[in-house]
N, C-alpha and C positions, 0 to 999 in steps of 0.2 A: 806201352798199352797197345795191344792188337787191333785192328780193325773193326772188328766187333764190338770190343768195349768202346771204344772211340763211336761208333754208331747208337749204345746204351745210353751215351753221354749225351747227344745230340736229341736224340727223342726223348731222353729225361727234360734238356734244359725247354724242349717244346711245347712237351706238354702243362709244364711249371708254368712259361708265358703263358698259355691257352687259361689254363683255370684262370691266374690274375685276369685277364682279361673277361672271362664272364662273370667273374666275381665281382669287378669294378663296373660291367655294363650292369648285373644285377641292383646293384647297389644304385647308380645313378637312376634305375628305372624302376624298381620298390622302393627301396626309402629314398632316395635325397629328390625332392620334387623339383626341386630349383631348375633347371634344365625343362624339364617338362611345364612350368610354370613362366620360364621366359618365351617357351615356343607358343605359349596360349595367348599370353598377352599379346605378340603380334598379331593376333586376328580376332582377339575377347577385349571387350570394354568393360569395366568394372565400373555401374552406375550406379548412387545413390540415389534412392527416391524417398525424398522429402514429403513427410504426410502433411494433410492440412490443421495446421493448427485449429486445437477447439475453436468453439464460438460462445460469446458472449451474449447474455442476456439480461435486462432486468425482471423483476419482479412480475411484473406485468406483460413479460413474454415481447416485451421490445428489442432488438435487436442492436447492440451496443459495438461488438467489434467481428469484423470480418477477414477474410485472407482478401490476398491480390497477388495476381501470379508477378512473378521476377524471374531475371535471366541472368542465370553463371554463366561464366564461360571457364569448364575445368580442361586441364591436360592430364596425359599418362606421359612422362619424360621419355621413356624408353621408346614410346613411339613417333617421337617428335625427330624425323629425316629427313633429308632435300626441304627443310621450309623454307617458304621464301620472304623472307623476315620484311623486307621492304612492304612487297604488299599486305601484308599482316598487321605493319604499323600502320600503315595508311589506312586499313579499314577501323582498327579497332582505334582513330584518331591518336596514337600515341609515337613517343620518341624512340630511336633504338635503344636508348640509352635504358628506357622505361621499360624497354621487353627485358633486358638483361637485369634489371633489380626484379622485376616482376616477377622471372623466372627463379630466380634464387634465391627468391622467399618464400617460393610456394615450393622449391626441392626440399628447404629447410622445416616448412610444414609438414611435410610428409616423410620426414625422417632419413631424405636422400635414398629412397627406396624407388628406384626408379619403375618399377611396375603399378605403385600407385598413383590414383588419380588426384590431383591439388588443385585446388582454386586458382584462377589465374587472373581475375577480374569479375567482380561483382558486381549485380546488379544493371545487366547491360540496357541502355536505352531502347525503345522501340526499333528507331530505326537501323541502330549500332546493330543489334540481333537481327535484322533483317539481310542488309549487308553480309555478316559471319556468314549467315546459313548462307546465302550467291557461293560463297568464295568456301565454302565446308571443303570440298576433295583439294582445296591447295593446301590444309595445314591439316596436315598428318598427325594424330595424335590429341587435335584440339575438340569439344564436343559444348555443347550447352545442354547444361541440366536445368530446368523450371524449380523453380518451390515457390512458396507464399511469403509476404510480407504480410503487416496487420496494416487492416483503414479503420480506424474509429469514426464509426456514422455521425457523430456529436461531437463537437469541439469542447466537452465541458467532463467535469469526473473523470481527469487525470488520475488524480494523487488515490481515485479507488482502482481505477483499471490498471494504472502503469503504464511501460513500456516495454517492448524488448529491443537485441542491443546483440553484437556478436559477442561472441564470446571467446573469454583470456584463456589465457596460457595455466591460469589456476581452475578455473572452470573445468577443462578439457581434462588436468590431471585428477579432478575430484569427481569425474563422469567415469573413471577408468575408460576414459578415450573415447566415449560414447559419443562428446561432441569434437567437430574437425574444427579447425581454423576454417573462420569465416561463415559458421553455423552461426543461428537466432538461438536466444537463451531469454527467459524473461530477467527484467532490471529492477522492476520496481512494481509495485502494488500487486492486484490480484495476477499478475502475469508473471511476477517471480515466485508468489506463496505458492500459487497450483500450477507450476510447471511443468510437474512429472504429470499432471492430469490433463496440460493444455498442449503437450510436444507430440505426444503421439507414439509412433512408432517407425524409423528407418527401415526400410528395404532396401532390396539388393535386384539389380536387373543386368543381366548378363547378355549385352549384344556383339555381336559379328561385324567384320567393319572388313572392307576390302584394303587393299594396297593405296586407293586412293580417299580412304577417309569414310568411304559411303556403306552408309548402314545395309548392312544386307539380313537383317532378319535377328529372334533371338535365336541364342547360344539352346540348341536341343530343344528349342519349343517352350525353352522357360522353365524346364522341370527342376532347374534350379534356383531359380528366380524368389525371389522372397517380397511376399507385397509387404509396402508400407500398409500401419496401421492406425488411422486420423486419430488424433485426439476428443478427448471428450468435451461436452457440450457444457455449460457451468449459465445458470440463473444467478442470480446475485438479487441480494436482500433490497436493492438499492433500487426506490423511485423513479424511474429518470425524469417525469415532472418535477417531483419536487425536489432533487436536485439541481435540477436543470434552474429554477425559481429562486432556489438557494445563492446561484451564481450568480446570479442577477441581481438580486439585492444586496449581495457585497460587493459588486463592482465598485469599482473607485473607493473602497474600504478595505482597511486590514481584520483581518478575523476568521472565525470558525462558524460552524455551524454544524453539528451533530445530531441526528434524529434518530431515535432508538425505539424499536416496536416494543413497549415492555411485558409482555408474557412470552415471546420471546427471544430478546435478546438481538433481533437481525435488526443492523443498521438500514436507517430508512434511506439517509442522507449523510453524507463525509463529505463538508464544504472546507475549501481551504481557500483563502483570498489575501492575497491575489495569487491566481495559477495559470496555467499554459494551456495551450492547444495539443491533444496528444498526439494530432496527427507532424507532428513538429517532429518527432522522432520515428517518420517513415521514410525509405529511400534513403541515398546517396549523402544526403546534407544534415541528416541524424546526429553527425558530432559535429560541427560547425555549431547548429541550434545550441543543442545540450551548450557548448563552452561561450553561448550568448547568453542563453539563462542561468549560466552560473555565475556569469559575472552581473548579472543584474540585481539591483543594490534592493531591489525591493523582495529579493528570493523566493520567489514566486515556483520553487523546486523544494521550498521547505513545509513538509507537511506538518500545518499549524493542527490540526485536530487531533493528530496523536500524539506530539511530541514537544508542543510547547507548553510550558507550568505558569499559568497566570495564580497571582490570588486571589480568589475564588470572591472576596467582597461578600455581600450582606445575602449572598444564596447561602453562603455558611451558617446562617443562622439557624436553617432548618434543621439540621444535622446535630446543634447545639439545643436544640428543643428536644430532639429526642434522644440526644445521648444525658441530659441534666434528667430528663424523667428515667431514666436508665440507670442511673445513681442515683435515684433517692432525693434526691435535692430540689425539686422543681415538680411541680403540679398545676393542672391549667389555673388556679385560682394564686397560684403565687404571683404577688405584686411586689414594682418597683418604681421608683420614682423616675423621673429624668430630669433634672436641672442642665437641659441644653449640653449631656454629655456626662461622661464620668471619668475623673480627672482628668488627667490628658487627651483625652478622645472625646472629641466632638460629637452632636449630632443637632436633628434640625427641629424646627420647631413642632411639636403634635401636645395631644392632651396625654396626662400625667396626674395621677401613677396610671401602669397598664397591668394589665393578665395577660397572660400567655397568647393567648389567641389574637389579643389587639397588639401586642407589641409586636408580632407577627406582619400583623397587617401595615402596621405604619414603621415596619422597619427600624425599632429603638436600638440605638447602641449602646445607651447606657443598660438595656436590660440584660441584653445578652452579654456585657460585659460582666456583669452581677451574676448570671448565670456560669459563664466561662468560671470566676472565682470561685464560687460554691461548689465546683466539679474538681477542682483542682486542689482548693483546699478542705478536701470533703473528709471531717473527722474520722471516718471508718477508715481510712487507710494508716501507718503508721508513721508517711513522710508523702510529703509532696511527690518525688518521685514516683511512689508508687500510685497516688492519685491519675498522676499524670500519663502514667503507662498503663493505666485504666482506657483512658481519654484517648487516648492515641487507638488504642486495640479496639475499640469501638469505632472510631471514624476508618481504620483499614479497613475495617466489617463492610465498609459500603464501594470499597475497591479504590479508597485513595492511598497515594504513597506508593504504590508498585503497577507493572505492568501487569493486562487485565485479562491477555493473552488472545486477544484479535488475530483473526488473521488476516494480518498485513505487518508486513515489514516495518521498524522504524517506530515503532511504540514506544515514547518515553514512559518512567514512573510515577516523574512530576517530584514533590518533595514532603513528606507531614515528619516533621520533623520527631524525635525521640528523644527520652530524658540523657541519654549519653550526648544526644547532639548539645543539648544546652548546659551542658558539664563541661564540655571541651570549652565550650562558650566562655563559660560564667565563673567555673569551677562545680565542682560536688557538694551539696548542698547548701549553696549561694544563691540559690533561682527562685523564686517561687510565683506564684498566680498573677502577680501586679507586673512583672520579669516580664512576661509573656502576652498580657494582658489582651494583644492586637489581636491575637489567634481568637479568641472569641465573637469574633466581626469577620473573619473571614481575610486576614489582613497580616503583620509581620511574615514570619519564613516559608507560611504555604506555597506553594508553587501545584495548582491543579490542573492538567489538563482538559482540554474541550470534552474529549469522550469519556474522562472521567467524570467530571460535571455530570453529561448526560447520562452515563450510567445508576450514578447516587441517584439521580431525579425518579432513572428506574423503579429502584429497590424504594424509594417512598412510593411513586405511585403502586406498587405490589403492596407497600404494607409489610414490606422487610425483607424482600428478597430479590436478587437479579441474578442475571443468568448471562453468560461468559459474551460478552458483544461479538458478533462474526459480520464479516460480508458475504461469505455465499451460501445463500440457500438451496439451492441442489445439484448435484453433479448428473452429468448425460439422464436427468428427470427422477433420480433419487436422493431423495434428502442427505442431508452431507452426514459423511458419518461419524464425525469428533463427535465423542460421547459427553465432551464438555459443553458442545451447546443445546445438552436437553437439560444439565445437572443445577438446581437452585441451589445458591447459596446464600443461606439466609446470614443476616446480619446479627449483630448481639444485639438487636432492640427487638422488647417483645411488642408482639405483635396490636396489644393494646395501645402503646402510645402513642400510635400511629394517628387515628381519626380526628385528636384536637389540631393537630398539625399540620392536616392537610386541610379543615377550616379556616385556618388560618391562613393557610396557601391560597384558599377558594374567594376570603376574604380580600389579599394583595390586588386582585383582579376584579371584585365585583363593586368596592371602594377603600382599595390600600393606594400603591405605588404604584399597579401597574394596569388602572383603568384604561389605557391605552389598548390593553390587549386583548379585551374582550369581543367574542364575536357570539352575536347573535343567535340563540338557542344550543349555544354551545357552553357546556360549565366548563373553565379553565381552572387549576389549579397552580400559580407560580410564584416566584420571588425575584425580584429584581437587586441589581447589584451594582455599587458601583465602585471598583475596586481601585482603590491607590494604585499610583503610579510614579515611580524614582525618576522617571526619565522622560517626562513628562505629563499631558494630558490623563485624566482618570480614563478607565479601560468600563466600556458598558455591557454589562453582565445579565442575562436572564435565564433563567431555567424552569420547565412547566413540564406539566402533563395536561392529557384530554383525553377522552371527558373525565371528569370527576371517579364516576362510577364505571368499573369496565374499562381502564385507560386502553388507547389505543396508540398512541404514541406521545413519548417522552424528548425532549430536548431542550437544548443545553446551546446556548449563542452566547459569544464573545464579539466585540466591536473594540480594536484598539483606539485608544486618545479618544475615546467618542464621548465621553461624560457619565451625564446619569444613565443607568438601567434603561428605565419608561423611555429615554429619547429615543436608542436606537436599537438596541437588544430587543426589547419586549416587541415592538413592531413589526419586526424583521420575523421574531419567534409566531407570533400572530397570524400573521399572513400564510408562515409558512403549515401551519396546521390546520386553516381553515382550507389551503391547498388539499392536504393528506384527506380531511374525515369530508369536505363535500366536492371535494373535486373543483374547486374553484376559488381564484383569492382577490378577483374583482368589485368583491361587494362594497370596497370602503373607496373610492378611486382616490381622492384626495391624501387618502395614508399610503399609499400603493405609488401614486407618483412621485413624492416626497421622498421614499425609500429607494426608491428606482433611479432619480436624479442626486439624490444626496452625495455630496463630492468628499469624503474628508479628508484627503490627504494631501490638501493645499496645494496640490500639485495639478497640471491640466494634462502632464504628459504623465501621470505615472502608470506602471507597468510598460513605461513606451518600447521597449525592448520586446516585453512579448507581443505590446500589440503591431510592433512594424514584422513581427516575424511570422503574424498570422497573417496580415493584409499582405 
């Protein structure tokens, strides 16, 4: 080859390199950013801003739960250089040992992506965060971001408000990453149902940081800055007097208390007893608490008003008046006898025979066990079964047997048992009305919850219809928009046989069983209860509405081991209504202190666990 070609060959092989070379500089500097994004990170911080969680309200425009600011302390790894680990650990009180797992749980947080920012310690104390900032330009790469924790103003309406809690590793994947490790997510009550309405919105703020740590400004002025967006504001259906009242009169007692505004449908009141302090789950000591009330034997973390199935006792009777007028079988002048009970079921002494309206009043068992049989063996059908799945589809009507679709987490369905259920039982046409017999008292395999209780109370004082129970009444000041809680659902009872029934009801309280509960130019309507109990003491049971005409609220009390109805149900219900419609429940003082000091749980310490954790 000549010289010339040999020169062909040299500025061929040159200009080959030359192009590779702009083609790889292009390439690095239009598409591949990565290069360009590690030169930013060295002088860009990539800050989340945490919005202020909504706020809480009741009814009454009281203000229930609040934020309070807190202090992260996050890192960007990449820019963690010359630190000086020793004074590091000395301020932020920890071991070396402690920076080195701290560290590399928070790279594992963040996917081992070293230009992102991870948590590195949560929650810093006042003066801890005071200290960080002194000593900011000695750790390169370390910065403190503010957000809000929740304070609940009142120590009482737990199991309605909730709590929040950080959030898991299943959380963060079902957010598509929307939350990081070490984010708040609500846990429980209305703070986990309206999350996406109480979280808000993340931002993004892009700061300038020098060689030594110190913030020099944002990144362009912010033009890419992204505000957080607070979340929204939420009223809730709930009293907080007469919750707050509710709490107080189950002190040192197990039980529920349910108040339902009946036209519609917003819980007045969601008492669970015995419960916790919600502020228990603020701050650093949040899982400590939680794993002290979970082991406390009196579960004071188990919400009794939605999710436990008592049987319902001689309130069932109600339901049994107007489902026998609903078959045909019973009209207010049918009479029955009572011989102290009918066969194996007891009852207590009253005058005999009764009608409709007096058996009512004086709470006969033997009647509404005559009833129960007449509905169940009611010749229009062609077998028991199908009687009986009459009977059943009639008491669903009033929202027992299934969940009712509240919103709050944790709703049981309770139990009304089905003709399959007593075919597994008994076998297939082995059963029949004498089988079952308890069920017309309110008694054998029922299992009904508190707010189911007070929902039936509903749809009677309505005269056959109730409307889906919720706790929040409006979001950032508009009414909530589940189109289930404007819809009535009326029951299979017409509307007529209603009025003996609630006479009857009017009767319990003006001189039946539950003359205890009466207040003063107030008409009550209720039924008292007192339901068997396998495992010991009888369970006191009451459920009412008021006034008469125009109810304005319905509810529904459970007292465990308490006994009769009228001791501790009806009082407790009493008080708490004459709270709701005059604003005050001092007028009886001698019943009001009796319920206030009444101890039942044989014990002087109990709930001691929550209450060493509150004091």
């Amino acid at each position: 080859m000549d010289s010339l070609g040999k020169r062909n060959v040299l500025i061929a092989i040159f200009v080959a390199l030359a192009i590779i070379y702009i083609i790889r500089l292009v390439f690095l500097q239009l598409v591949d950013d990565s290069y360009l994004r590690s030169a930013q990170q060295n002088v860009l911080q990539e800050q989340t801003i945490y919005p202020a969680r909504g706020l809480i309200y009741d009814r009454k425009g009281e203000l229930l739960v609040y934020n309070d600011a807190i202090y992260d302390l996050n890192v960007i790894p990449e820019q963690v250089k010359g630190l000086d680990t020793a004074m590091f650990c000395k301020v932020l009180g920890i071991t070396k040992d402690d920076f080195i797992a701290k560290f590399e749980k928070m790279k594992r947080s963040v996917g081992y992506a070293p230009y992102r920012p991870g948590l590195f310690e949560k929650q810093l104390n006042i003066p801890t965060y005071a200290a960080f900032q002194e000593h900011l330009f000695d750790f390169p790469g370390f910065y403190v971001n503010v957000r809000t924790d929740r304070k609940y103003k009142f120590a009482d309406a737990a199991h309605v408000m909730g709590y929040i809690g950080e959030v898991t590793d299943r959380d963060i994947e079902k957010s598509a990453e929307y939350y990081r490790m070490g984010d708040f997510i609500g846990i429980s009550g209305v703070e986990k149902s309206y999350e996406e309405v109480l979280r808000g919105q993340k931002g993004v703020s892009y700061v300038l940081v020098d060689s030594k740590n110190r913030t020099q400004g944002r990144y362009k002025e912010g033009q890419f800055d992204t505000p957080a967006v607070a979340g929204q504001n939420i009223e809730l259906s709930i009293d907080h007097q007469l919750q707050a009242l509710g709490e107080e009169l189950l002190k040192n007692k197990i039980g529920s208390v349910v108040a339902i505004e009946p036209s519609t449908g917003e819980i007045l009141a969601l008492v669970a007893s015995p419960t916790y302090d919600p502020n228990l789950f603020v701050g650093r000591e949040r899982g400590n608490n939680y794993m002290k009330l979970l082991r406390d034997p009196s579960k004071p973390l188990f919400n009794r008003p939605l999710a436990a199935p008592y049987p319902p006792g001689s309130i069932f009777k109600i339901l049994m008046s107007l489902t026998g007028q609903q078959e045909g079988v019973l009209n207010p002048s049918t009479s029955y006898a009572c011989h102290r009970g009918y066969l194996f079921v007891g009852c207590h002494p009253h005058s005999s025979p009764l009608q409709l309206r007096g058996a009512i009043a004086v709470s006969c068992n033997a009647y509404f066990c005559q009833v129960y049989r007449s509905v169940v063996n009611n010749p229009r059908y062609p077998r028991v079964e199908n009687a009986y799945t009459s009977f059943h589809d009639h008491m669903e009507s009033f929202g027992l047997g299934k969940k009712l679709g509240v919103d709050l987490f944790g709703e049981g369905g309770g139990l009304l048992p089905t003709s399959k259920y007593y075919d597994k039982i008994y076998g297939r046409y082995r059963w029949q009305a004498l089988t079952t017999i308890s069920l017309g008292i309110g008694q054998g395999e029922l299992g009904i919850t508190p707010l189911q209780m007070a929902n039936a109370t509903a749809a009677v004082a309505n005269r056959g219809y109730w409307i889906t129970p919720h706790i929040v009444k409006t979001i950032d000041g508009k009414k909530n928009p589940n189109p289930e809680y404007n819809n009535k659902h009326w029951t299979t009872i017409d509307t007529s046989y209603f009025p003996i029934v609630i006479e009857g009801m009017h009767d319990v309280v003006m001189a039946g069983t539950a003359r205890i509960a009466q207040i003063p130019g107030i008409e009550i309507c209720g039924k008292t209860g007192t339901a068997q109990n396998p495992h010991g003491k009888d369970h006191s049971v009451f459920f009412a509405f008021a006034p008469k005409d125009n109810p304005k609220i319905a509810i529904a009390v459970i007292v465990e081991n308490a006994g009769f109805g009228a001791t501790w149900a009806a009082p407790i219900a009493s008080l708490m209504m004459e709270q709701y419609l005059t604003g005050k429940h001092d007028t009886r003082p001698a019943l009001l202190d009796r319920m206030l000091k009444g101890n039942l749980t044989h014990k002087n310490d109990t709930n001691a666990t929550t209450q060493t954790i509150k004091n």
